[in-house]
C-alpha positions as CSV (number, residue, x, y, z in Angstrom):
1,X,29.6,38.1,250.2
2,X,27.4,39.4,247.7
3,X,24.5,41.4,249.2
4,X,20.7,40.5,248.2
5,X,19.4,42.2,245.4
6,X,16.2,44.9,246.3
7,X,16.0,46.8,242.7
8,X,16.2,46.7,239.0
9,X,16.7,49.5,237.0
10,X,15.8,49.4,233.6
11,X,17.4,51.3,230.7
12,X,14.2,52.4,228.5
13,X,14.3,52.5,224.4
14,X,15.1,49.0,223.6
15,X,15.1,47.1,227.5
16,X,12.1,48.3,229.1
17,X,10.2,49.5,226.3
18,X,9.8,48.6,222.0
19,X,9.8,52.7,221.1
20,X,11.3,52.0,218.0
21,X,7.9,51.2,215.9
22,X,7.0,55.1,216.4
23,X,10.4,56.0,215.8
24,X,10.0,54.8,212.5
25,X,7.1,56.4,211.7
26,X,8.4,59.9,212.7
27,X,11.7,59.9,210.7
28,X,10.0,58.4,208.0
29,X,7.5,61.2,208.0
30,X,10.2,63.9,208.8
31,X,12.0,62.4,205.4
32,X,8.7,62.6,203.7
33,X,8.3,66.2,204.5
34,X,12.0,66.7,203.0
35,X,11.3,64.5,200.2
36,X,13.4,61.9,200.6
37,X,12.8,58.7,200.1
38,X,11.9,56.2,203.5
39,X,14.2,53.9,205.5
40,X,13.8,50.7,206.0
41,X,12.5,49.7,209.5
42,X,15.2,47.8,210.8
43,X,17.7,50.4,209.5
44,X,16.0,53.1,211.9
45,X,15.5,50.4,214.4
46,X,19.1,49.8,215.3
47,X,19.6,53.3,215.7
48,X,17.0,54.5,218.1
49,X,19.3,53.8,221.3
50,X,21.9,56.1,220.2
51,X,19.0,59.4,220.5
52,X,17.6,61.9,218.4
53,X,21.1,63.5,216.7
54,X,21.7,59.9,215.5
55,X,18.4,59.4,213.9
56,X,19.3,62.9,212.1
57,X,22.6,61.7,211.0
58,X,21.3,58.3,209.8
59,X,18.2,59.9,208.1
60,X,20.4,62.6,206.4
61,X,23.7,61.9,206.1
62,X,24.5,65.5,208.2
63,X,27.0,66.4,210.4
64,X,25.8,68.1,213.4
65,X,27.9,71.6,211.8
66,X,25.6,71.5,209.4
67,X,22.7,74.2,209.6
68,X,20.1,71.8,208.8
69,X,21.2,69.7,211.6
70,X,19.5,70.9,214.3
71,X,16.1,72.6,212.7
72,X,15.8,69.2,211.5
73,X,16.3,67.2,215.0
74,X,14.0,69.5,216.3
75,X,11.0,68.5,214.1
76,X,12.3,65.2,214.6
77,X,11.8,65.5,218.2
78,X,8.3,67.8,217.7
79,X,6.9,65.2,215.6
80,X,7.8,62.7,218.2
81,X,6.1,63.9,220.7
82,X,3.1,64.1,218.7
83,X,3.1,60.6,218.1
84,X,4.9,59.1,221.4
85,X,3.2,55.7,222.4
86,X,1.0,55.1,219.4
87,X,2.9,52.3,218.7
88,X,4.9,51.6,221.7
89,X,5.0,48.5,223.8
90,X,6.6,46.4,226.8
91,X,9.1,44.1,225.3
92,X,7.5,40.4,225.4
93,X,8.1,39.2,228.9
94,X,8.6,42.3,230.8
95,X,5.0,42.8,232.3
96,X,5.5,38.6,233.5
97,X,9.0,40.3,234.8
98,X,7.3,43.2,236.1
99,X,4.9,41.4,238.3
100,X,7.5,39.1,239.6
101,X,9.4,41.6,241.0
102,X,6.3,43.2,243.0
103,X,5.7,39.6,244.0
104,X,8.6,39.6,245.8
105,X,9.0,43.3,246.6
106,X,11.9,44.1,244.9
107,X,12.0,47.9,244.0
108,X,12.0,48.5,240.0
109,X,12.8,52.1,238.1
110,X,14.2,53.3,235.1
111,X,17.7,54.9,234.6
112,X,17.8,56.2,230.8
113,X,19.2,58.9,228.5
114,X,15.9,59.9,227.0
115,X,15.0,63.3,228.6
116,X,12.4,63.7,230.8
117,X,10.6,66.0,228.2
118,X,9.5,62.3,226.6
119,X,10.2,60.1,228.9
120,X,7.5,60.9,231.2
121,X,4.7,61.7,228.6
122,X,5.5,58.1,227.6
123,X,5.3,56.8,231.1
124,X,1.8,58.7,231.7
125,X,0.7,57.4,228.5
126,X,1.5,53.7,228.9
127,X,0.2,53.7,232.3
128,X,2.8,50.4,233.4
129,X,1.2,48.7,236.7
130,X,3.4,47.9,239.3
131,X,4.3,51.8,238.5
132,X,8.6,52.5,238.6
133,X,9.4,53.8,241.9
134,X,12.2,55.5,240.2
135,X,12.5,57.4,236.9
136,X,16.2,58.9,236.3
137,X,16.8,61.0,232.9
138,X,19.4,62.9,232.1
139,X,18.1,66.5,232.7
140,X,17.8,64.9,236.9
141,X,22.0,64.4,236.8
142,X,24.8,66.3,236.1
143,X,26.5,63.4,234.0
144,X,24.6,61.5,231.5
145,X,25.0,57.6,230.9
146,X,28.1,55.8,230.5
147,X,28.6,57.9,234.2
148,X,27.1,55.9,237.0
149,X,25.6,59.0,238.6
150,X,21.8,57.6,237.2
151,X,22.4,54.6,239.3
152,X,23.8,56.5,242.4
153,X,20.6,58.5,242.2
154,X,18.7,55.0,241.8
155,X,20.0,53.8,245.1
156,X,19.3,57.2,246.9
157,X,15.3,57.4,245.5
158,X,14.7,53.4,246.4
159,X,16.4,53.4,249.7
160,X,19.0,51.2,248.9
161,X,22.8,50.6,247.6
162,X,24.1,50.5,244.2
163,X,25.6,47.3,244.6
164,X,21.5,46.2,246.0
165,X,20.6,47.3,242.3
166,X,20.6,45.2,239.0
167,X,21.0,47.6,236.1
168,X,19.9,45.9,232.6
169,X,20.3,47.8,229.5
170,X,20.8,47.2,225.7
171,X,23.7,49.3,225.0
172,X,27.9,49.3,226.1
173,X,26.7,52.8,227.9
174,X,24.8,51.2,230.3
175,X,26.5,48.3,231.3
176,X,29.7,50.8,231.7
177,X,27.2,53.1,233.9
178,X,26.2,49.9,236.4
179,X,29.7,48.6,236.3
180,X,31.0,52.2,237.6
181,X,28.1,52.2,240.1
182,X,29.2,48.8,241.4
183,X,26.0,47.4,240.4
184,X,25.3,43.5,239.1
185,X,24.7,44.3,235.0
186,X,22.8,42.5,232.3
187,X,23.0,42.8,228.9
188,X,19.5,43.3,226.7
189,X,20.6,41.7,223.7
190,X,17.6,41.5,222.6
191,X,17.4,45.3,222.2
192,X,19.0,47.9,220.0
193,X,22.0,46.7,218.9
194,X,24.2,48.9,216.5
195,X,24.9,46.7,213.4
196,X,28.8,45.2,213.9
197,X,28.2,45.4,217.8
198,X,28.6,42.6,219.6
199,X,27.2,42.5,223.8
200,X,29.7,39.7,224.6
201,X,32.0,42.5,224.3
202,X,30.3,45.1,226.7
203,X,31.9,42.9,229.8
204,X,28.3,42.7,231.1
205,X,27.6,40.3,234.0
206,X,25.2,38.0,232.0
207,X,23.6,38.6,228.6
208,X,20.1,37.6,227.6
209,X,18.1,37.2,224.4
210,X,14.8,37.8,225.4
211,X,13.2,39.5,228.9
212,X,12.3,35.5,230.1
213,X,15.9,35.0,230.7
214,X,16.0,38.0,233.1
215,X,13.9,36.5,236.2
216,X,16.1,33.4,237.1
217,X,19.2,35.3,236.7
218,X,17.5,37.9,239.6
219,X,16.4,34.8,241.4
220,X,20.2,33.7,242.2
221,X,20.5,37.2,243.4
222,X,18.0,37.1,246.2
């Protein structure tokens, strides 16, 4: 038998957290600065899940040989930081989700790839009440997502197993990272999605198109 559920973990650029509006504001001003002409939101949008040398390759066209590569990600990133929750917000229905899960003490944290550099600026910044009782990036664990280390971590910081944890997250990574942990995994459709991706495919335990649908699929999990 299945045991009770007593955490979510949350990946954080498009589950937790809408980054992408300050995303595209940054590589739009880093092209500007290049003179180059500006992307279209939802181009840059689809792209921030896959990280910073992505953004470069969309915005440029480089391969990551290429000299300009990395003085370019850099700015990228420098720029970022500058502007790093101007724009941001909770996803619609996550602070409802949020309070839910402190209504009924269940644990919540974030496992993501962003490193901590950002991630917790972001966090300090946004101020989220119930506060994460766990905040995993990649620089806190020798393998980075799709390895389930993150979650392993999770389960060691919150007092509880992986299989205890629900991991939701809005790319294949993630739902590869919870299935290796053992944990129950749901996919964010409603997140970042690479254009020609499809989450049926990412063999995710449930799928959902917007944060409502999260909370009853927890509730069976109780």
């Amino acid at each position: 038998m299945a045991k009770p559920i007593r955490a979510v973990m949350f990946d954080l650029d498009g589950t937790l957290l809408d980054t992408a509006p300050d995303f595209v504001v940054v590589v739009n001003q880093l092209l500007s600065e290049q003179a180059r002409p500006a992307l279209a939101a939802e181009i840059i949008r689809a792209g921030v899940s896959n990280g910073s040398k992505a953004l470069i390759k969309l915005a440029f066209s480089l391969d990551e040989s290429h000299e300009q590569f990395e003085p370019l990600r850099q700015r990228l990133l420098e720029l970022y930081l500058a502007h790093i929750a101007v724009h941001t917000v909770l996803f619609p229905g996550i602070d409802k989700l949020l309070d839910k899960l402190a209504d009924h003490n269940i644990a919540w944290g974030i496992a993501t790839n962003k490193p901590s550099t950002y991630t917790l600026p972001l966090m300090a910044a946004l101020n989220i009440q119930p506060a994460p009782l766990s905040v995993i990036c990649p620089d806190h664990v020798a393998r980075s997502k799709p390895d389930p280390e993150s979650l392993f971590l999770a389960g060691t910081q919150l007092g509880c197993s992986p299989e205890e944890i629900i991991y939701i997250g809005d790319h294949k990574r993630d739902i590869d990272c919870g299935k290796g942990a053992g944990s129950i995994t749901i996919a964010a459709a409603y997140g970042y999605v690479d254009a020609g991706d499809d989450p049926a495919n990412w063999n995710a335990d449930y799928c959902v198109n917007h944060a409502d649908e999260i909370w009853p699929i927890i509730e069976q999990h109780l």
